[in-house]
C-alpha positions as CSV (number, residue, x, y, z in Angstrom):
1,X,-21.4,-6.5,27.5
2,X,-23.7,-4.4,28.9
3,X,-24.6,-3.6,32.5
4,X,-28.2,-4.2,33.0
5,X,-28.6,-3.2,36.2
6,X,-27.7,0.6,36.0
7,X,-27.4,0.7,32.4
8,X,-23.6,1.9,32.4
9,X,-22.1,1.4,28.4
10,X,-19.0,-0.9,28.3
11,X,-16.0,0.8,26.5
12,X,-14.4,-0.5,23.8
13,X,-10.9,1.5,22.5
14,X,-9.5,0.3,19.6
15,X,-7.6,2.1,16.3
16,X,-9.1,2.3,12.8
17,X,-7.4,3.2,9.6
18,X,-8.5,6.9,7.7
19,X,-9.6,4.7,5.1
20,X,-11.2,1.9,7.0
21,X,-13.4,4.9,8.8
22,X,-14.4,6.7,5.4
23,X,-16.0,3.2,4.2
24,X,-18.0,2.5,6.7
25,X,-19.9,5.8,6.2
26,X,-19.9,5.1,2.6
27,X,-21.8,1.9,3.8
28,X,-23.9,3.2,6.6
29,X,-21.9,1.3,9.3
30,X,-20.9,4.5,10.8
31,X,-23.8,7.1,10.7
32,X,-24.5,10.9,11.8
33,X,-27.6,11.2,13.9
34,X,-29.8,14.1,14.3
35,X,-29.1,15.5,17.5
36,X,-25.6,16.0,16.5
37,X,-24.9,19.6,15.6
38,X,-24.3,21.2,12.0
39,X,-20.9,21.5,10.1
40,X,-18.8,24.5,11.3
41,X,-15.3,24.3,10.3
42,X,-14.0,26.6,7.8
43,X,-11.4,26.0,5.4
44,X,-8.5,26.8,7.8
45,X,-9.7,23.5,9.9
46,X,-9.9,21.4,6.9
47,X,-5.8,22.2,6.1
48,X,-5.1,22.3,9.6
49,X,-6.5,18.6,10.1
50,X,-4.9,17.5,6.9
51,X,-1.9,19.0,7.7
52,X,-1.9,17.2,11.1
53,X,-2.2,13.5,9.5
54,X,0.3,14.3,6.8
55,X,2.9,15.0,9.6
56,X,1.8,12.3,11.6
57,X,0.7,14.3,14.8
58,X,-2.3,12.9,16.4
59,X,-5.7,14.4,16.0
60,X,-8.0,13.1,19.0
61,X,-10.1,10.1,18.7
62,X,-13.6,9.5,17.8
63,X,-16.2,8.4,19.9
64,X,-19.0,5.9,18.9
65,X,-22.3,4.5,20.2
66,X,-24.2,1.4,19.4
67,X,-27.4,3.3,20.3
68,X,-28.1,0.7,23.1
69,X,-30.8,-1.7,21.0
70,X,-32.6,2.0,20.2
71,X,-33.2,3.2,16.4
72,X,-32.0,7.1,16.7
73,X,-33.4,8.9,14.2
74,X,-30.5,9.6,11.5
75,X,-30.4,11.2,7.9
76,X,-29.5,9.5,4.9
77,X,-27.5,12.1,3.8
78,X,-23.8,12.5,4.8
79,X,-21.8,16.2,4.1
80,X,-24.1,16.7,1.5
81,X,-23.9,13.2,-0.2
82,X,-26.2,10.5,0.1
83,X,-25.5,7.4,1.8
84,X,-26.4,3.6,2.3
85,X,-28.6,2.9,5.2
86,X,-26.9,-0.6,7.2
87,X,-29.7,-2.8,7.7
88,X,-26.9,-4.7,10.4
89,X,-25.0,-3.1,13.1
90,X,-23.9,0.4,13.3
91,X,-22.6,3.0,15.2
92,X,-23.5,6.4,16.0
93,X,-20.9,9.1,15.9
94,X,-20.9,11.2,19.7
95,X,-17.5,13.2,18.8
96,X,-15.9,13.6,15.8
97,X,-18.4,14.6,13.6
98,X,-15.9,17.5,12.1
99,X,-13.3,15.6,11.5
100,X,-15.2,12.3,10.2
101,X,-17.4,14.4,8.2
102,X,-13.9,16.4,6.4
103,X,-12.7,13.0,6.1
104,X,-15.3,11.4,4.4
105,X,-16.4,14.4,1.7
106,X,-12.5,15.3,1.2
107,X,-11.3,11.8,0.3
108,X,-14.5,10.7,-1.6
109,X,-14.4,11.5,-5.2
110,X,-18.1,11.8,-6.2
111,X,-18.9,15.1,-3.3
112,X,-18.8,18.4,-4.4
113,X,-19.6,21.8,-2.8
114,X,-20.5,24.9,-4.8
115,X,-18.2,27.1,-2.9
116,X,-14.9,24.3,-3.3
117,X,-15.0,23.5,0.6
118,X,-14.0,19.9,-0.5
119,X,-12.1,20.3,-3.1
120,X,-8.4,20.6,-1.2
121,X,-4.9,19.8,-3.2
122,X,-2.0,19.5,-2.4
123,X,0.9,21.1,-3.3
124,X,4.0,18.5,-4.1
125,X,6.7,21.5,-4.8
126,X,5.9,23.1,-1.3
127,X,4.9,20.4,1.0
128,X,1.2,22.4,1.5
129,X,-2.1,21.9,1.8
130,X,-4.1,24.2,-0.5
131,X,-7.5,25.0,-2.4
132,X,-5.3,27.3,-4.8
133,X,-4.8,26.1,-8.4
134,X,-2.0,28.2,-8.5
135,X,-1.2,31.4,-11.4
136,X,-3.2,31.2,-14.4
137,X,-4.4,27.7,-13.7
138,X,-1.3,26.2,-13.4
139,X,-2.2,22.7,-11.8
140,X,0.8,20.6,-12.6
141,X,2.1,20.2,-9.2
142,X,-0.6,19.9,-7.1
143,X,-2.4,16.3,-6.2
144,X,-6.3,16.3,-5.7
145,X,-6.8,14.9,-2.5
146,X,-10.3,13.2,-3.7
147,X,-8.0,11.0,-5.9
148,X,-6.2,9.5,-3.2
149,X,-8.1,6.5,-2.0
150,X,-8.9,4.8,-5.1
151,X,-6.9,3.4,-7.4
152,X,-7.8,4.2,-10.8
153,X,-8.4,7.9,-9.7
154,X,-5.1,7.9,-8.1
155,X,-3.0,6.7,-11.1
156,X,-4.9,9.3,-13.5
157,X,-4.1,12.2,-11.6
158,X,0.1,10.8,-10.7
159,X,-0.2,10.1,-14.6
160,X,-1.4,13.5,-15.4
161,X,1.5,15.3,-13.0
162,X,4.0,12.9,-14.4
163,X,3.3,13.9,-17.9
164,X,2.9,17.6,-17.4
165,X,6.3,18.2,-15.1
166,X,8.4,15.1,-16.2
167,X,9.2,15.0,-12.2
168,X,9.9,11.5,-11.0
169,X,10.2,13.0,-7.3
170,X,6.8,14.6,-7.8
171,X,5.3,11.0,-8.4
172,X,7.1,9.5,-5.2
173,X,5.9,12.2,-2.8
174,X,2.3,11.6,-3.8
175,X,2.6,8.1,-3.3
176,X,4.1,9.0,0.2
177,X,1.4,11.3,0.9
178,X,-1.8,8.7,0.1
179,X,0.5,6.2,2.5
180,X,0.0,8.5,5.3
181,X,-3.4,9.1,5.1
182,X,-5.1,6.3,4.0
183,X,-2.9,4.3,6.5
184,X,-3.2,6.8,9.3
185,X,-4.4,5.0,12.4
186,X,-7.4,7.3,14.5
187,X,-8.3,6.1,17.8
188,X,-12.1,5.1,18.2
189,X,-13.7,4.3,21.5
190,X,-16.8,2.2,20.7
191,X,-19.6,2.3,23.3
192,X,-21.9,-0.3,23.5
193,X,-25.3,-0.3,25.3
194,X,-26.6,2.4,27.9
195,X,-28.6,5.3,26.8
196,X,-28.0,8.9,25.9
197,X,-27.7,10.0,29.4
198,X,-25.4,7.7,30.2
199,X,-23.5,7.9,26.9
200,X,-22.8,11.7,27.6
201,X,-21.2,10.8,31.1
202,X,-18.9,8.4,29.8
203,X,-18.1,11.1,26.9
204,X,-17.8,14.1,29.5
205,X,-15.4,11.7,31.9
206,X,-13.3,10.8,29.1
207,X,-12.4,14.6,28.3
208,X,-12.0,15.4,31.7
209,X,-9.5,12.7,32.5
210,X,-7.9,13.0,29.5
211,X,-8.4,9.4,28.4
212,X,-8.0,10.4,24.7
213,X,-6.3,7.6,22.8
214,X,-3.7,8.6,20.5
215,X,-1.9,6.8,18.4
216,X,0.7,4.1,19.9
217,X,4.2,4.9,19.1
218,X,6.4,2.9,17.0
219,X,7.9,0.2,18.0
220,X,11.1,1.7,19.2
221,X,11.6,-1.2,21.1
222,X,12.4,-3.6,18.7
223,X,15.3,-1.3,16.7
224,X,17.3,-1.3,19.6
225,X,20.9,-2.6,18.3
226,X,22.3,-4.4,21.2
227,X,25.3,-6.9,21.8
228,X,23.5,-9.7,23.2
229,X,24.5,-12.9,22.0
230,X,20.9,-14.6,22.5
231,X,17.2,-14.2,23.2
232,X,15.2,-11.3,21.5
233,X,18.1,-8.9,20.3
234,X,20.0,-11.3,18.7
235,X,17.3,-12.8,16.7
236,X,16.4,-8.7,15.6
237,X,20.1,-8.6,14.2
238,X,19.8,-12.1,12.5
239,X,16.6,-10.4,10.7
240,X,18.8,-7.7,9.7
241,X,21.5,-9.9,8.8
242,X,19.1,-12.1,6.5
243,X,18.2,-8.8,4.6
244,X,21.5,-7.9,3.9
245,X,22.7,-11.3,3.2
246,X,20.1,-11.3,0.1
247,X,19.2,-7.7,-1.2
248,X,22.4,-5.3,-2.4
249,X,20.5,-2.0,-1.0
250,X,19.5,-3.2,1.8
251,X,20.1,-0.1,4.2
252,X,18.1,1.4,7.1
253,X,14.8,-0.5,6.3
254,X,14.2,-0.9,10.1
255,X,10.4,0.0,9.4
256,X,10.3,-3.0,7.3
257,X,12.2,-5.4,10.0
258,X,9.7,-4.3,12.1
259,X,6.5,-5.1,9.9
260,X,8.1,-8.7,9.2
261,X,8.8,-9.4,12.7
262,X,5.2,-8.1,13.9
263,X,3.3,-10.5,10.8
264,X,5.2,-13.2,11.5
265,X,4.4,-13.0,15.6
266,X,1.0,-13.2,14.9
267,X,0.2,-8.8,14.6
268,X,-1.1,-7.2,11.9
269,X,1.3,-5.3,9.9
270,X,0.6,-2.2,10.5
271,X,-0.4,-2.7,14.5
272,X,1.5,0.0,16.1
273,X,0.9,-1.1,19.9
274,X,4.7,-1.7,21.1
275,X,3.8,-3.3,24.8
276,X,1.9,-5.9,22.7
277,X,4.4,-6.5,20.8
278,X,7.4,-6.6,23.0
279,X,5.6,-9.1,25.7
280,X,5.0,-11.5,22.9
281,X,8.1,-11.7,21.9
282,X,9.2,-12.1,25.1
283,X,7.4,-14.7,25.8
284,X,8.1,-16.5,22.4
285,X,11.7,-16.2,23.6
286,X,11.1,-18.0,27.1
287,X,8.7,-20.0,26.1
288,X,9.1,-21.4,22.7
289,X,12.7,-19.8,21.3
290,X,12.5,-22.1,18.2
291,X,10.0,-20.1,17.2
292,X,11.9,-17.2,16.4
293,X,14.4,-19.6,14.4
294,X,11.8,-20.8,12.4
295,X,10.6,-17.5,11.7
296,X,14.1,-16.8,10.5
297,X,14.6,-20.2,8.3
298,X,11.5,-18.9,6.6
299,X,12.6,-15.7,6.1
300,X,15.9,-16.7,4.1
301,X,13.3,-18.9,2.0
302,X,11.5,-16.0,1.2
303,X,14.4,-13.4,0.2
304,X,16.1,-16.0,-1.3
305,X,12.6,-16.5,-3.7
306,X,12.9,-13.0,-4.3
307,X,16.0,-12.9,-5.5
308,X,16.8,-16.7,-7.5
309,X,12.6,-16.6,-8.6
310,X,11.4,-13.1,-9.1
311,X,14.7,-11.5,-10.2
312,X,14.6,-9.2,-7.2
313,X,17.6,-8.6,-5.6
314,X,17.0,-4.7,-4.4
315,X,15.2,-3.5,-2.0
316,X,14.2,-0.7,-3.8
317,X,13.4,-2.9,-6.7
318,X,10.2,-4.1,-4.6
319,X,6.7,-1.9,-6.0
320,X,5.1,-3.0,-2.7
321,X,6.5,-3.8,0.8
322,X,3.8,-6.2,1.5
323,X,4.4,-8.5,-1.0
324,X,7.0,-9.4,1.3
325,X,5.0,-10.1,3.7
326,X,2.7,-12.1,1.8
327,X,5.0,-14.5,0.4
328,X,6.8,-14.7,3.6
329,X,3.5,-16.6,5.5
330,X,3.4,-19.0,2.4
331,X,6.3,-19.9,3.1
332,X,6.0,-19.8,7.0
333,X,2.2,-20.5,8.1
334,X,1.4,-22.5,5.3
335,X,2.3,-26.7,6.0
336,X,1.1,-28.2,2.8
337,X,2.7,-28.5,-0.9
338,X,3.8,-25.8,-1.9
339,X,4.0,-24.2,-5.4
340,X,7.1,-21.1,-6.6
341,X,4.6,-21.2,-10.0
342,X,1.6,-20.5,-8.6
343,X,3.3,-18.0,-5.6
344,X,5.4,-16.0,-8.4
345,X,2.2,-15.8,-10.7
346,X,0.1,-13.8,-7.7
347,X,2.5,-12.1,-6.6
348,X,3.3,-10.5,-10.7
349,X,-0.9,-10.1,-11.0
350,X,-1.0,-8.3,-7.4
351,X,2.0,-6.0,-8.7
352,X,0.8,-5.3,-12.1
353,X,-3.0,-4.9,-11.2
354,X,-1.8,-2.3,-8.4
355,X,-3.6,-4.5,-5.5
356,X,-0.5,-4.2,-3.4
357,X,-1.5,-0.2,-2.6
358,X,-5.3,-1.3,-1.4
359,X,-6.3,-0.7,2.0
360,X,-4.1,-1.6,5.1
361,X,-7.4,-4.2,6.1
362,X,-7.9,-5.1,2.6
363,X,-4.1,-6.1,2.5
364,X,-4.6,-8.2,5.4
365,X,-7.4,-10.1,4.0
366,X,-4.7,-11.2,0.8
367,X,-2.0,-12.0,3.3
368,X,-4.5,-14.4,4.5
369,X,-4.8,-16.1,1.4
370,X,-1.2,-16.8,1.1
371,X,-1.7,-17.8,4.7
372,X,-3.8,-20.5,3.4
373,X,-1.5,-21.7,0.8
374,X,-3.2,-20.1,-2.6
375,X,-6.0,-23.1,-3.1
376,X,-8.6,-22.5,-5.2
377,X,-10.8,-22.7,-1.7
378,X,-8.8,-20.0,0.2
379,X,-9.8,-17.6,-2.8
380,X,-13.5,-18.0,-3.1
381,X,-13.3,-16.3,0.6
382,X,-11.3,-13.9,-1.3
383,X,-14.1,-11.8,-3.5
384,X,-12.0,-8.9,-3.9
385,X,-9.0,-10.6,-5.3
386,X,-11.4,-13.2,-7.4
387,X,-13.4,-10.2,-9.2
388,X,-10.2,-8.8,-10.0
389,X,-8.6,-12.0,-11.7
390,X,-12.2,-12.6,-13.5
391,X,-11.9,-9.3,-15.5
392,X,-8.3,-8.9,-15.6
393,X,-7.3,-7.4,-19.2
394,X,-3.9,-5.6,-20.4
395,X,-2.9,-2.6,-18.1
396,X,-1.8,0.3,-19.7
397,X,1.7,1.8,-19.9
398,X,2.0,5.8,-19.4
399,X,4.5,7.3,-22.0
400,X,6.7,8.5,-19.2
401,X,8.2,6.7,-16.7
402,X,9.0,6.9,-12.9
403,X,11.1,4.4,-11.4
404,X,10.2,5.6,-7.5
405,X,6.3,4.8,-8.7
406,X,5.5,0.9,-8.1
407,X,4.1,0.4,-12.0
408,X,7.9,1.7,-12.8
409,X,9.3,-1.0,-10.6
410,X,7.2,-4.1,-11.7
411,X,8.2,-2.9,-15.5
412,X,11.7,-3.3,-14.8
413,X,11.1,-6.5,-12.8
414,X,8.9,-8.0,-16.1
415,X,11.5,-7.0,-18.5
416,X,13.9,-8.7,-16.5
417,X,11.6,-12.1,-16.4
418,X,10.9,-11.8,-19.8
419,X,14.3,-11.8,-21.0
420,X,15.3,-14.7,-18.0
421,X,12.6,-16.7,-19.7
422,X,13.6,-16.3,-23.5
423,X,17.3,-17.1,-22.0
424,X,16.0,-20.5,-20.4
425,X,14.4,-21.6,-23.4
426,X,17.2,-21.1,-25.7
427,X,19.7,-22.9,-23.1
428,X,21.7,-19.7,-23.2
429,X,23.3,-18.9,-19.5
430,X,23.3,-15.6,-18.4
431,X,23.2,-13.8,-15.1
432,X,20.0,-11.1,-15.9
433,X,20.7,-9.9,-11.9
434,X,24.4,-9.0,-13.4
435,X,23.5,-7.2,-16.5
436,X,20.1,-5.3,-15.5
437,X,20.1,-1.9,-14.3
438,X,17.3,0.3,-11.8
439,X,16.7,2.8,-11.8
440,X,17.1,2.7,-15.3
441,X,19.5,5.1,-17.2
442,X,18.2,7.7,-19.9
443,X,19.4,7.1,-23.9
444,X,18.2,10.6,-24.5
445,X,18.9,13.6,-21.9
446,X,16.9,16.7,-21.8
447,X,13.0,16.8,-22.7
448,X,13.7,13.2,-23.7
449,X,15.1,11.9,-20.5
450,X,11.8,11.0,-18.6
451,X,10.2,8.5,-21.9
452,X,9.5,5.1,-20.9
453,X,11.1,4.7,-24.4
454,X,14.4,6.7,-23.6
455,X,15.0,4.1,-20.8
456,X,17.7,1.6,-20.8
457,X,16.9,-1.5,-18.5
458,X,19.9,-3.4,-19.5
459,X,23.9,-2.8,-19.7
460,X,26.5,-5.1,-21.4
461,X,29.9,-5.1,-23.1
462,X,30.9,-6.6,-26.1
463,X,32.4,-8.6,-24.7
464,X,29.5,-10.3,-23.5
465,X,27.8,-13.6,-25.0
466,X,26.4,-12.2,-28.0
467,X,23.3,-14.7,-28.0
468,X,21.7,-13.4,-24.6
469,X,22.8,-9.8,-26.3
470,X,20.5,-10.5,-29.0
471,X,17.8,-12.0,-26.8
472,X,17.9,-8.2,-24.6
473,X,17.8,-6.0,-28.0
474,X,14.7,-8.9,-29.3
475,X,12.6,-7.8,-26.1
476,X,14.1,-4.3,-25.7
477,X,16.1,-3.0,-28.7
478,X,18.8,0.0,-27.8
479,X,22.1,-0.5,-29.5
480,X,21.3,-2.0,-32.3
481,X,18.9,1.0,-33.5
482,X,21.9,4.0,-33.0
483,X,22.9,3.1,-36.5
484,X,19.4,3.4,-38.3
485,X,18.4,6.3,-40.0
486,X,15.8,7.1,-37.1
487,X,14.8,10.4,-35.0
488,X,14.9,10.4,-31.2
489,X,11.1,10.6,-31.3
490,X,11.4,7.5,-33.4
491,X,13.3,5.6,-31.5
492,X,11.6,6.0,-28.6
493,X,8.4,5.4,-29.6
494,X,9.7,2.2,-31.5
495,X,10.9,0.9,-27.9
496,X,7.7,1.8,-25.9
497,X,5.9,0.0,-28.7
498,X,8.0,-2.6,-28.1
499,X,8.5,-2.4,-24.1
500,X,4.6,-2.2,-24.4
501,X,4.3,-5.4,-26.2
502,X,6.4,-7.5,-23.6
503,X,4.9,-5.9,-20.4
504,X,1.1,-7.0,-21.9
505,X,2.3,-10.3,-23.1
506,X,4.0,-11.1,-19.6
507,X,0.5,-9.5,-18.1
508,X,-1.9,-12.0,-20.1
509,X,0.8,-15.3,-19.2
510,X,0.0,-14.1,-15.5
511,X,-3.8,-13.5,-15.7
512,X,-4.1,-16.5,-18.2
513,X,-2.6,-18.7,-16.0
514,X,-4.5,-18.0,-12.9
515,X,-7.3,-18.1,-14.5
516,X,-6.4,-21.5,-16.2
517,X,-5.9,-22.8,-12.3
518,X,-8.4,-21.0,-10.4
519,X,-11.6,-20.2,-12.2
């Protein structure tokens, strides 16, 4: 709303995600207009800011104006790149221009600067921000921060450290380090109407009052253990309880609780505003306490799926967190038929297409569909997911393999499906949960050790049933190859062929099947 009669801007605070921020200035929603002053910061402010994110500090917030109804004359040029001009709304960026402007030409992969001011790594071994390549061009251990936000560009350079170091910790820190920046939360105070004048009080108050808003903390609140028999602290324990109850690692996963408990009160996942939080709750708990037991009843419904359904009975064994959260509000915020089928089949192409590590507001926007019980009209408002399914083809399998990385995880949860499904068929009965292993142990040690074929997936005795052995060396064969006449490179290439051929085969069911149903 704007004040007509003396033209004051109403204020607007709210938090947006790194990555949220850098796409709207790919798309021209958030621009840089030409009174604001030239870039300045040198490569010192570029790690320092970096550095900041990665260890979660807060780094000021950014301040935005509609332009009051005006046009302000703006560049179509952003850091040196080119960018879309919005024909709809957009804001103009008052303060922050350094920092949105590092942002955006340090995380976008198609920007470069002839003297390497973008081009920033960072260094996995020591924990540092750098624009070394390190001693004769030794590269191996450093992540380019470019490849962070996408996808595809993200998996090339993990698989590219992964098969120059053989380092399965290496793998797991990057993946750590694109979680933090890509989900870090910057405060934005959006101004809307006013002019110039009047945008520079607001802007000059601000500072001076120190109205900066940082980040909210995390919700501390909720993790408190008490002894309460009832209300709010008892039903946080019973959440606990129902993880344990259902997943053998379950241990210290309070960030997870907390995610569960914040979807399934109506918050996005990742809202980190506790006061919000705790007063809902609170009044859930005077108002409507059946609530939070039905939040529970689904939730034992949804582990339980997990385990009995999907074959996953660890934590740990899960590539994405919110897939949890996803098949959670099918079960809970969906009211019509329901269908394990159709839920286990999105859940496998979300895991094996790697849409489970998009963007915190692009996993919001899947959650939904699951909210609206996976009909064939809840995806067409999905055109994301939809595109996806349309030209989904056979992934590809690294030679190595990582079992911290989420492609190691939903490889050991498809092997395990596979092998529950040939046991079905054949009427043999066999507990796969009992007799699979993860992490995965290593058939080979030393330079062999890290080969997706040197893996073993699966442990049993002789003293096991002998037909769902044979079924396990069919899909993955280990014990019955020690006695050929074979070479350890042999042998392990023979099982990634082979681990290869299941992992696809399970990949085109999925895909084939969803297709079948949906397009």
């Amino acid at each position: 709303m704007i004040n007509k009669d003396n033209e004051i801007p109403s204020v607007s605070p709210e938090v947006m995600f790194i990555d949220d921020l850098v796409s709207n200035i790919e798309n021209g929603k958030i621009v840089l207009p030409e009174f604001q002053r030239p870039y300045v910061w040198k490569e010192k402010d570029i790690k320092y800011l970096f550095d900041s994110i990665y260890k979660g500090y807060p780094i000021g917030s950014i301040l935005l104006w509609n332009g009051g109804g005006k046009e302000i004359p703006t560049p179509n040029y952003f850091g040196g790149r080119t960018v879309n001009q919005s024909s709809g709304d957009k804001y103009y960026i008052v303060d922050g221009q350094q920092r949105l402007t590092t942002l955006f030409c340090c995380l976008s992969d198609d920007i470069f600067d002839e003297n390497g001011k973008w081009d920033l790594y960072f260094n996995l071994k020591e924990d540092v921000f750098t624009y070394s390549r390190g001693n004769k061009g030794d590269d191996s251990h450093l992540i380019s921060i470019k490849s962070l936000r996408k996808t595809t560009s993200f998996l090339k350079e993990a698989r590219r450290i992964m098969d120059n170091t053989s380092d399965d910790s290496l793998i797991e820190k990057a993946e750590v380090l694109a979680d933090k920046i890509r989900k870090y939360k910057m405060a934005v105070i959006k101004l809307d109407g006013g002019d110039l004048s009047a945008v520079v009080e607001v802007f000059s108050r601000l500072n001076s009052m120190g109205k900066n808003i940082g980040q909210q903390d995390l919700v501390y609140a909720l993790t408190y253990n008490g002894t309460s028999e009832s209300g709010i602290n008892k039903f946080i324990d019973d959440v606990r309880i129902c993880f344990k109850k259902h997943f053998i690692d379950e241990n210290n996963k309070n960030e997870v609780f907390l995610q569960l408990i914040k979807t399934a009160i109506g918050f996005e996942v990742y809202d980190q505003d506790r006061n919000k939080i705790v007063e809902k709750l609170k009044s859930i708990n005077q108002k409507n306490p059946q609530q939070l037991k039905d939040i529970l009843t689904s939730l034992d419904e949804t582990l339980g799926f997990f385990v009995k359904e999907m074959l996953v009975n660890k934590f740990s064994l899960l590539p994405y967190a919110n897939l949890l959260f996803m098949a959670f509000h099918y079960f809970h915020s969906y009211n019509g038929n329901k269908s394990t089928k159709h839920l286990k089949n999105w859940l496998f192409f979300i895991s094996i297409y790697e849409l489970g590590r998009a963007s915190p507001s692009k996993i919001e926007g899947i959650i939904l569909f699951f909210k609206d019980g996976l009909t064939r009209d809840a995806l067409s408002h999905q055109v994301g997911l939809s595109k996806q399914l349309k030209s989904a083809t056979s992934p590809d399998l690294s030679a190595k393999y990582s079992a911290g990385s989420a492609s190691g995880k939903i490889l050991a949860i498809v092997l395990k499906n596979h092998v529950n499904s040939v046991l079905l068929n054949e009427e043999i009965i066999c507990d796969v949960n009992s007799i699979s292993i993860f992490p995965p142990q290593s058939l080979f040690r030393s330079n062999f050790s890290n080969f997706l074929g040197s893996k073993i997936f699966f442990a049993y005795t002789h003293s096991d049933d002998k037909l769902a052995v044979k079924v396990i060396e069919n899909a993955v064969p280990t014990f019955s190859l020690s006695s050929n006449d074979r070479s350890k490179e042999e042998i392990i290439e023979y099982r990634r062929s082979n681990i290869e051929k299941v992992y696809n085969s399970f990949a085109n069911n999925v895909s084939s099947f969803l297709k079948i149903e949906y397009l």
